[in-house]
KOLLUM-453532 format. One record per residue (C-alpha): x, y, z. Coordinates in Angstrom, 1 decimal. Layout:
N
+--------+--------+--------+
|     xx |     yy |     zz |
+--------+--------+--------+
|      X |      Y |      Z |
...
+--------+--------+--------+
//
This chain:
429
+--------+--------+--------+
|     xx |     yy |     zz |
+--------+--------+--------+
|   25.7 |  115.6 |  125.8 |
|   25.6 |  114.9 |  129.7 |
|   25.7 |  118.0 |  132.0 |
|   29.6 |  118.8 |  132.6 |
|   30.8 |  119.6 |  135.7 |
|   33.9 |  120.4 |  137.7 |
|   32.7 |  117.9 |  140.7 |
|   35.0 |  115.1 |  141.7 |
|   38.0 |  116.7 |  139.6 |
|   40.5 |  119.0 |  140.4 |
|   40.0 |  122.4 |  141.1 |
|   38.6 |  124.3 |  137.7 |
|   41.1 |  126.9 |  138.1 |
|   44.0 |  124.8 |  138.7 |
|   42.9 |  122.6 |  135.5 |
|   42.7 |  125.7 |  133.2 |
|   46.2 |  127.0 |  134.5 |
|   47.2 |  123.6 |  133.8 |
|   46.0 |  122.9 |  130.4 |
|   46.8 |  126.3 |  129.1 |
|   50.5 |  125.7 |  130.2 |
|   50.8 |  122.1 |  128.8 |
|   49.9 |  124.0 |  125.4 |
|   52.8 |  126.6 |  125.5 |
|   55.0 |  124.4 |  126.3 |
|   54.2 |  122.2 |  123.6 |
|   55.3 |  125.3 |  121.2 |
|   58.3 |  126.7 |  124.1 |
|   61.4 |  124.7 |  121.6 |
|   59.6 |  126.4 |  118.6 |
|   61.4 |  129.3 |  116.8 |
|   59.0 |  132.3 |  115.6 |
|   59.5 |  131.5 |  112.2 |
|   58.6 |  127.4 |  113.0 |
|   54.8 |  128.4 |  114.5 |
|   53.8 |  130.1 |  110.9 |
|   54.8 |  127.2 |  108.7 |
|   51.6 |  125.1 |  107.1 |
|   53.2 |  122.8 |  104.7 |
|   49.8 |  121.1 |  103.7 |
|   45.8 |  121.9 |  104.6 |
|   46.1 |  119.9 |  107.0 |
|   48.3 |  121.3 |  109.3 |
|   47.7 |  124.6 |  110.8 |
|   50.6 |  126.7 |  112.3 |
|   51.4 |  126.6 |  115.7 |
|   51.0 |  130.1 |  115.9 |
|   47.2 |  129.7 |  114.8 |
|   46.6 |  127.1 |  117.4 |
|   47.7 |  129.3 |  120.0 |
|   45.7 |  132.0 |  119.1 |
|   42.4 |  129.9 |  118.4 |
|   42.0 |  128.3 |  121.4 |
|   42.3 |  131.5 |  123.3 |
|   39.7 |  132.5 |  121.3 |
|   37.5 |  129.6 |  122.4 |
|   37.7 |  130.7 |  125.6 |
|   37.2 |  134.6 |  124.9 |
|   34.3 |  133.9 |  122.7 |
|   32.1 |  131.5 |  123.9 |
|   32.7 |  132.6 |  128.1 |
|   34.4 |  135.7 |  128.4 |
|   32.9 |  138.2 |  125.9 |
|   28.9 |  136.6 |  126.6 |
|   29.4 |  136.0 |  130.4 |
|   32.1 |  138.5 |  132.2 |
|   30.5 |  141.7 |  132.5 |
|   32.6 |  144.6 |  131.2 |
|   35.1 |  142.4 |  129.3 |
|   36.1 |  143.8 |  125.9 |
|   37.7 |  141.6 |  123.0 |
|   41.5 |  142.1 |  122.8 |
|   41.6 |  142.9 |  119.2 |
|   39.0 |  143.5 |  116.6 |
|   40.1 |  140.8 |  114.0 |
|   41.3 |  137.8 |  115.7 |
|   38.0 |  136.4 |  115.8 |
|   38.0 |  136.9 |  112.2 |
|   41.9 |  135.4 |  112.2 |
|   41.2 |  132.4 |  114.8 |
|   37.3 |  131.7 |  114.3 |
|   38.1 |  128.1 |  113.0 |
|   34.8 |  126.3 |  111.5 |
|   32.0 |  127.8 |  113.1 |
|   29.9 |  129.3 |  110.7 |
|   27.5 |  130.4 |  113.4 |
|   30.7 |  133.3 |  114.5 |
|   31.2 |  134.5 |  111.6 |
|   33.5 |  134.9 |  108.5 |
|   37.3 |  133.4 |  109.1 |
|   40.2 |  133.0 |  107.0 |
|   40.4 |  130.1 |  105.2 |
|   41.6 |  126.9 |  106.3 |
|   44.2 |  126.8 |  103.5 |
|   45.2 |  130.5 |  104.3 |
|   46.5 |  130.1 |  107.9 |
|   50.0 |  129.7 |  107.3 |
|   49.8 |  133.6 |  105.7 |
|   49.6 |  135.1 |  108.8 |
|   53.1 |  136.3 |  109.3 |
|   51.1 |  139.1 |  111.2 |
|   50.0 |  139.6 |  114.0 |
|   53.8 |  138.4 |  115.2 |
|   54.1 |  135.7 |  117.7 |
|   54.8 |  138.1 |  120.8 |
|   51.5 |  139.3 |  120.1 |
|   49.7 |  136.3 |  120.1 |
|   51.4 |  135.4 |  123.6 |
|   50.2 |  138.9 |  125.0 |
|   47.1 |  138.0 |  123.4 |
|   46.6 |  134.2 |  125.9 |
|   48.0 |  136.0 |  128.7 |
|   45.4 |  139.1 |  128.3 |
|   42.3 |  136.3 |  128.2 |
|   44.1 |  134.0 |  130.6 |
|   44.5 |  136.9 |  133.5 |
|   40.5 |  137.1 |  132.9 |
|   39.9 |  133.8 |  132.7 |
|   41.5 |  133.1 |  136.1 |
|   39.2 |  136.6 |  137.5 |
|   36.1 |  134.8 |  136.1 |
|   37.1 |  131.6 |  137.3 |
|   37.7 |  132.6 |  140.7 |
|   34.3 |  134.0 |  140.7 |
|   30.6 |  132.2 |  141.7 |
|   29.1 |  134.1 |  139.2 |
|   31.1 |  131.9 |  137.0 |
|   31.7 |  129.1 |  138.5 |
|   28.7 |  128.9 |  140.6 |
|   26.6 |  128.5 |  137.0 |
|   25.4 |  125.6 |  136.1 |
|   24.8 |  126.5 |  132.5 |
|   28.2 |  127.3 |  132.4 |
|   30.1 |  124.2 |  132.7 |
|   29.5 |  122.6 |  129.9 |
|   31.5 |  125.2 |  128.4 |
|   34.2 |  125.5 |  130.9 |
|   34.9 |  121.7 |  130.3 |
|   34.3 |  121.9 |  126.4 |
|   37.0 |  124.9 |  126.5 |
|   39.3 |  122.9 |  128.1 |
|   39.1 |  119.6 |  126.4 |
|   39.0 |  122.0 |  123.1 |
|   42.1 |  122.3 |  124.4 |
|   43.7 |  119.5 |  124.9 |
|   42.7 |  117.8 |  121.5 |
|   44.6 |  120.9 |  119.7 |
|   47.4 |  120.1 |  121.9 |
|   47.6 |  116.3 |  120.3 |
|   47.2 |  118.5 |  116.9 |
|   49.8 |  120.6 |  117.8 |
|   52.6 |  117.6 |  118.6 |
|   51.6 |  115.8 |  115.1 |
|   51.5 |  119.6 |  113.1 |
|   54.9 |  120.4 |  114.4 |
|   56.1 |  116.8 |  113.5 |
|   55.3 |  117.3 |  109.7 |
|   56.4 |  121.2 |  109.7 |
|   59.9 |  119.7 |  110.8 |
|   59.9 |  117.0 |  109.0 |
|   59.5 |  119.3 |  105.6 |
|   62.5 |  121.4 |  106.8 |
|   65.7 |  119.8 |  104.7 |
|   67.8 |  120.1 |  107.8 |
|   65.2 |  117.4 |  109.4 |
|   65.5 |  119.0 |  112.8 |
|   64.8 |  117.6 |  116.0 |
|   61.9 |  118.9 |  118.4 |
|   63.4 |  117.8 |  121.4 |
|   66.4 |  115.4 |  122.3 |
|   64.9 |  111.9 |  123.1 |
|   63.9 |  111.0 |  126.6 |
|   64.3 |  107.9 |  128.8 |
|   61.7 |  105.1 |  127.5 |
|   58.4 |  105.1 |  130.1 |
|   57.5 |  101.7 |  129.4 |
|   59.4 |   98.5 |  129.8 |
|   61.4 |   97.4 |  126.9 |
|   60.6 |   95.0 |  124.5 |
|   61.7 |   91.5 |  126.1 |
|   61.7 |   89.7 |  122.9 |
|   59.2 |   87.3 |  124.0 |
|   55.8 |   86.9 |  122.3 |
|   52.5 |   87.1 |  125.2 |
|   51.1 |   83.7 |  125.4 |
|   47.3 |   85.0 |  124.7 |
|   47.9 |   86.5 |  121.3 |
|   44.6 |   86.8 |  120.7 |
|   41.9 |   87.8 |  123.1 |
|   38.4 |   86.1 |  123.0 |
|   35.0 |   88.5 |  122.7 |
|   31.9 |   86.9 |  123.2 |
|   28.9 |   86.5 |  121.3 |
|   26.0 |   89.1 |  122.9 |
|   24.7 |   92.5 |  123.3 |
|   27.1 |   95.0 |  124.4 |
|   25.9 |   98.9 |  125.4 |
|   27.7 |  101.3 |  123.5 |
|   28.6 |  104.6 |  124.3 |
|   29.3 |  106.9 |  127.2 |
|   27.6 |  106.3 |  130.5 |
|   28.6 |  108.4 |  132.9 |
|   27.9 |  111.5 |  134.3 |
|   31.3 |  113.4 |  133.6 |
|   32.0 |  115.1 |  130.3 |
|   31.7 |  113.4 |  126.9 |
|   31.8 |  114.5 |  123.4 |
|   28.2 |  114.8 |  121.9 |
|   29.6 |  111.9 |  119.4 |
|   29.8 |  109.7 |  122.1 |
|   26.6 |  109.9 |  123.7 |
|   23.0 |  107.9 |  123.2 |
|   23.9 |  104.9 |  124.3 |
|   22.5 |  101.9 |  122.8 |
|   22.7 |   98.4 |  122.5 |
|   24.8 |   96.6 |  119.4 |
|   24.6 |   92.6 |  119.0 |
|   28.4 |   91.7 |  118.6 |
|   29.2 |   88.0 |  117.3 |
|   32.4 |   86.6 |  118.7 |
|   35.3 |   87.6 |  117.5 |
|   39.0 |   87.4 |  118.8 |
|   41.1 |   90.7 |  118.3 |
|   45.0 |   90.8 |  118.2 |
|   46.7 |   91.6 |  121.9 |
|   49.3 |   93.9 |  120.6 |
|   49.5 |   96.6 |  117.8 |
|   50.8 |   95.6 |  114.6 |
|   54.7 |   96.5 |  114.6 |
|   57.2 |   98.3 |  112.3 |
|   58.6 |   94.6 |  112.1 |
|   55.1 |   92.9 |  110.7 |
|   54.5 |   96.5 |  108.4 |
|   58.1 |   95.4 |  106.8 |
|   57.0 |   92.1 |  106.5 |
|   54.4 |   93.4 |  104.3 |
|   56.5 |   96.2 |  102.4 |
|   59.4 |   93.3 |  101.6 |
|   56.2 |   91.1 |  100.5 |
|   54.8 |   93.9 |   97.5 |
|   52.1 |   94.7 |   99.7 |
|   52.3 |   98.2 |   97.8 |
|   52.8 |   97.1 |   94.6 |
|   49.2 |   94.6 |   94.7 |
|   45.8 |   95.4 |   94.0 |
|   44.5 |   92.3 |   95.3 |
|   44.9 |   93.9 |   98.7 |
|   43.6 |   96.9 |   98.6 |
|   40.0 |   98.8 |   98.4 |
|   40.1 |  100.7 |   94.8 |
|   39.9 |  104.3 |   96.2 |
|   43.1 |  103.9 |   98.0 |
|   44.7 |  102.0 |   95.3 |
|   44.4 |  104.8 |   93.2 |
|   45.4 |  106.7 |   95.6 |
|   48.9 |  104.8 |   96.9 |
|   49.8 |  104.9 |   93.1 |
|   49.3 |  108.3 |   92.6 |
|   51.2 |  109.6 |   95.6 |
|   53.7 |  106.8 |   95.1 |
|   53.5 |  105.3 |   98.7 |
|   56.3 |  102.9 |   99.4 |
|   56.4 |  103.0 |  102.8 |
|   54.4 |  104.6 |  106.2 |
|   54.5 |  108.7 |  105.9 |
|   58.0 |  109.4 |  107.2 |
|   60.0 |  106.2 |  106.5 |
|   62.9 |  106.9 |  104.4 |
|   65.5 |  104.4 |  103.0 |
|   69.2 |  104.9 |  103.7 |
|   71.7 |  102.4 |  102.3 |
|   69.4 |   99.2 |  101.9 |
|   68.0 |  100.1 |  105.7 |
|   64.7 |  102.1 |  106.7 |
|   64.8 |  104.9 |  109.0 |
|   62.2 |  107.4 |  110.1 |
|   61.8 |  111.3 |  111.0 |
|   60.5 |  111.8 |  114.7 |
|   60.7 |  114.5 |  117.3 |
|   64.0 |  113.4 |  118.0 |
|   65.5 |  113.4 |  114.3 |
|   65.8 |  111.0 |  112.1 |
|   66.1 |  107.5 |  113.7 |
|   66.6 |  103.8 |  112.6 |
|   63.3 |  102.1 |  112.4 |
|   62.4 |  100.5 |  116.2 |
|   61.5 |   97.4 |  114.5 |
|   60.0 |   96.1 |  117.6 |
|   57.5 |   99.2 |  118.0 |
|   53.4 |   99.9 |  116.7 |
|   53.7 |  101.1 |  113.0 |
|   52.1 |  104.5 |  112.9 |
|   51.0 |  107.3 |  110.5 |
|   49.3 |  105.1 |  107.6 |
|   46.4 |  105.7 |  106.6 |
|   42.8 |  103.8 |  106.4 |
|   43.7 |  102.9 |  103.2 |
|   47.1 |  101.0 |  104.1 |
|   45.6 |   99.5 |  107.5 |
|   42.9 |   97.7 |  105.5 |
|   45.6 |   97.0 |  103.1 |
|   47.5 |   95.0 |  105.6 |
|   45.1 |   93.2 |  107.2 |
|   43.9 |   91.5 |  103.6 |
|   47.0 |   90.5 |  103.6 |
|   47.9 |   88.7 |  106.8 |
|   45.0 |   87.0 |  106.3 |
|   42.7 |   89.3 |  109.0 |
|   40.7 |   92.5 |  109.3 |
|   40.5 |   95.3 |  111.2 |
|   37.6 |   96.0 |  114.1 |
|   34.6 |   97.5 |  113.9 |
|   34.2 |  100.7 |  116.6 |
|   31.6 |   98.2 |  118.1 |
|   34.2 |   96.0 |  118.1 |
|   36.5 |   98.2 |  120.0 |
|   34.6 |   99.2 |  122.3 |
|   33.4 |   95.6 |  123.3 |
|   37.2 |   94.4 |  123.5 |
|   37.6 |   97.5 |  125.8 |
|   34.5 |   96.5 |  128.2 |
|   35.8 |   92.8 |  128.0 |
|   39.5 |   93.6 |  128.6 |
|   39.6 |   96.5 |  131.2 |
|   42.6 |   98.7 |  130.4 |
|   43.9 |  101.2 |  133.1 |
|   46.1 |  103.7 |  131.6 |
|   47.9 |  105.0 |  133.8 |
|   51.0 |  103.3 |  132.8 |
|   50.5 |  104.0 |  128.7 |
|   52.2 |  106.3 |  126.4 |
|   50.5 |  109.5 |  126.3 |
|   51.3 |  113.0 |  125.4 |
|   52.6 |  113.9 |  128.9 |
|   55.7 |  111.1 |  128.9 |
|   57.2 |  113.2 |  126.2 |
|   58.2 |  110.7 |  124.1 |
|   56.1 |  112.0 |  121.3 |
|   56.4 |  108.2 |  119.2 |
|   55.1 |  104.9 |  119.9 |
|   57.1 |  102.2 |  122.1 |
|   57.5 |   98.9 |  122.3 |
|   54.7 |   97.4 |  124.1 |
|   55.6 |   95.5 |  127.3 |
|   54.7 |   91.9 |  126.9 |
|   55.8 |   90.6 |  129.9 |
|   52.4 |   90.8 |  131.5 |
|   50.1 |   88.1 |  129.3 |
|   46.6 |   88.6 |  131.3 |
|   45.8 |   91.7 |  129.7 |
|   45.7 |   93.7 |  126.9 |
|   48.5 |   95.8 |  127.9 |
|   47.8 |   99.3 |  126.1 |
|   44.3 |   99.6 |  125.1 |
|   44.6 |  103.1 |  125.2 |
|   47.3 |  105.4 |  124.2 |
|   50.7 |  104.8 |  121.6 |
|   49.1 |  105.1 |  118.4 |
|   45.1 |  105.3 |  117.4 |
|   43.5 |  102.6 |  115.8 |
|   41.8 |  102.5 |  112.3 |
|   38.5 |  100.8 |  112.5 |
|   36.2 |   99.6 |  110.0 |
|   33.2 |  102.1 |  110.6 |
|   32.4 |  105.4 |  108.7 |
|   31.5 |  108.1 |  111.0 |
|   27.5 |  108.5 |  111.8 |
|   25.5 |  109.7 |  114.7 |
|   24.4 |  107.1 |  117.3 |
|   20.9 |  106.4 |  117.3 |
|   19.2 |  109.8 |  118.6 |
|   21.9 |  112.1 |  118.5 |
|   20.8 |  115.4 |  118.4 |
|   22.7 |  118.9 |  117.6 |
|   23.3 |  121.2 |  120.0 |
|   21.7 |  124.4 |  119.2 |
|   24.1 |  127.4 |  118.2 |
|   28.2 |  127.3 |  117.7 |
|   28.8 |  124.4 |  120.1 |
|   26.4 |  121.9 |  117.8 |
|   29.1 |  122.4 |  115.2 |
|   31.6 |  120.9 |  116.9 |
|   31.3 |  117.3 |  115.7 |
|   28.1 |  116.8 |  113.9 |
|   28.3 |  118.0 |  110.9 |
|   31.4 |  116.2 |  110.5 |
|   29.8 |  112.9 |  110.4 |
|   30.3 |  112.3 |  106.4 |
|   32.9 |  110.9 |  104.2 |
|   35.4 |  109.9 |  107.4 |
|   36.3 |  106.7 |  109.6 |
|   36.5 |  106.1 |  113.1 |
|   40.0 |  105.6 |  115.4 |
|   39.8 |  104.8 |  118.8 |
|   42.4 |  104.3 |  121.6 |
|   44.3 |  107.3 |  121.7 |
|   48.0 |  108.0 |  120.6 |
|   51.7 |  109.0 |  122.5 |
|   50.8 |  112.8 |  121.7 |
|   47.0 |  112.4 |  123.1 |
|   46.7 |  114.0 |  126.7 |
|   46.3 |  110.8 |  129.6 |
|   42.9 |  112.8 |  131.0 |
|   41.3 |  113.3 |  127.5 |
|   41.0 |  109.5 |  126.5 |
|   38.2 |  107.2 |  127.6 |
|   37.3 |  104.0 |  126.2 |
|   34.4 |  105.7 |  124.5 |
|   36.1 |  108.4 |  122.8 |
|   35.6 |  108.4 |  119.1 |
|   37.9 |  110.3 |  116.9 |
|   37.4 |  110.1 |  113.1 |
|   39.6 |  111.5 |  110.0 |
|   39.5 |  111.3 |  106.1 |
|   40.6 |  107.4 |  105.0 |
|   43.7 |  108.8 |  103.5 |
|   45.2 |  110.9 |  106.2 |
|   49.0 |  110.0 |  107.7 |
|   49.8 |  112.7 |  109.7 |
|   48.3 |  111.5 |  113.1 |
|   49.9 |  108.9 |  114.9 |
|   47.5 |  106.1 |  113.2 |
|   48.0 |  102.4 |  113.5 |
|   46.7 |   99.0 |  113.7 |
|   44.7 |   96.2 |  115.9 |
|   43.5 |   93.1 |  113.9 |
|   41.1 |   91.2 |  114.4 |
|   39.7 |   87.5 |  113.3 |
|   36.5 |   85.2 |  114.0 |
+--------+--------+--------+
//
């Protein structure tokens, strides 16, 4: 990956006090008994996710680089050690949600111990001042920020398994502009034929996944303006989508039949009408709205039949560099709404949220670009040997953090996870 470094952003020390509060208060409506809940693999507790990214910090800068700093506890890199073979032994994945010990209190004394530290070392040149350093400063803190976007979609499915179907938080004020009820007059947006540079290249941070970049020959294509909406996904469900083969790749066939999929993860039917479990509680379906948390499987689904497809990454990212997007106006994690919105279509020049609302399926496994390399030690775990048996998303979601998304980004999950806030973008010749 490029050199990271803290120049031309905000003070590192006011970013790390930053970050690390955004993550509490992700968890501060939680009760005790809500952050130790893993319904599924999937889903860590919140109480894990507190604990292992104070690790991150404590491991990889505090322990090897702040002289006379001793590890809180003994064990908790044993308890909060998450994949990296390279640190050691760790509970399992699917044993997380036994930790009813150490209690919750103790994992807050626990950040504040390595976050009074981390604020010494960080006020510090000997820290600050080294340059072989900041890679791992910035890793540490967008570490952080992807486990908050983990953290909004965990709590949403702990919740949402509760019988009670509790609400997070009480709904906010909408941060976009409603949905006028007018369709944009460029429907679809043109991509040229030609050779388009993929991957990162700039000289802030970037994941190692997003580096190398090359150059992909992309033959025109035209790609949908909006997301496909809880509207069009009915469309489909009224039309046996779920109920025909024809549609659908055999793996997830076999799959939607087994697990008896009806409807996107969450939908629930009420008296002959669809509602939904959000943050909020259970709501009427916002028909108007991005459909969210379906799988690969279902995105592909749906695109066989309305007669489309879904894009390529290479795709994506040549839409993006064709249509630039500014997101300062999207839905991210820090509007609080925590669910898609209606996207505004009053402004018919652009492609109005690129970025952010719900994360894309595309049509591309997850592979190296040509001449990636690992990273020797822990940190060359973080992505590569991931790159197997998963699929690409791009574009962000409402519970990704506005200054961890760039057009470049590539996130990638198994074809049949729901859980994230997943959607579609089609796309045509």
């Amino acid at each position: 990956m490029p050199e990271a470094t803290i120049t031309g952003k905000a003070d590192i020390l006011t970013r790390f006090r930053s970050v690390r509060a955004q993550t509490e208060q992700i968890c501060a409506t939680l009760t005790p008994e809500d952050t130790v809940m893993q319904p599924m693999v999937d889903v860590s507790p919140p109480k894990w996710h507190l604990g292992h990214t104070t690790w991150f910090f404590e491991t990889f800068v505090l322990v090897p680089h702040w002289p006379g700093y001793k590890a809180f506890h003994s064990q908790y890199a044993f308890l909060f050690n998450s994949y990296y073979n390279s640190m050691g032994s760790r509970v399992a994945r699917s044993d997380r949600g036994t930790l009813s010990r150490p209690p919750l209190e103790d994992i807050y004394a626990y950040r504040r111990h390595v976050n009074e530290h981390m604020e010494k070392a960080l006020g510090s040149p000997e820290i600050t001042g080294n340059p072989s350093l900041a890679p791992i400063l910035e890793l540490g803190l967008q570490h952080e920020q992807q486990h908050q976007e983990l953290l909004v979609c965990d709590i949403k499915y702990i919740l949402s398994c509760n019988p009670l179907l509790p609400a997070y938080q009480a709904k906010p004020a909408p941060v976009l502009s409603t949905f006028s009820g007018k369709q944009p007059q460029n429907e679809w947006c043109q991509v040229p034929e030609g050779m388009y540079t993929i991957g990162y290249q700039g000289k802030d941070f970037c994941f190692d996944n997003e580096y190398q970049p090359h150059q992909v020959f992309i033959a025109g294509f035209s790609a949908r303006r909006k997301l496909v909406t809880n509207q069009e996904f009915l469309e489909f469900m009224k039309a046996g989508g779920y109920l025909d083969f024809r549609f659908w790749l055999d793996e997830g066939w076999q799959l939607a039949q087994q697990q008896d999929w009806q409807a996107p993860l969450y939908w629930v039917n009420q008296d002959g009408e669809w509602w939904h479990f959000t943050l909020h509680g259970l709501e009427k379906i916002d028909l108007n709205a991005p459909v969210t948390h379906i799988s690969f499987y279902e995105a592909h689904a749906y695109a066989n039949w309305s007669g489309h497809r879904l894009l390529t990454e290479f795709e994506w990212e040549a839409l993006a560099q064709c249509y630039a997007n500014v997101p300062a106006n999207g839905n991210f994690l820090e509007s609080g709404q925590y669910q898609p919105v209606p996207e505004n279509a009053e402004n018919t020049e652009i492609i109005p949220q690129l970025l952010g609302n719900t994360w894309e399926w595309t049509y591309s496994g997850y592979f190296p670009y040509p001449g990636f390399v690992t990273a020797p030690g822990a940190i060359g775990e973080y992505n590569g040997k991931f790159m197997i048996n998963q699929m690409v998303l791009r574009g962000g979601s409402c519970a990704t953090p506005q200054s961890h998304i760039r057009t470049t980004y590539r996130n990638f999950f198994h074809p049949d996870k729901r859980w994230q806030f997943t959607g579609i973008r089609l796309a045509k010749k």
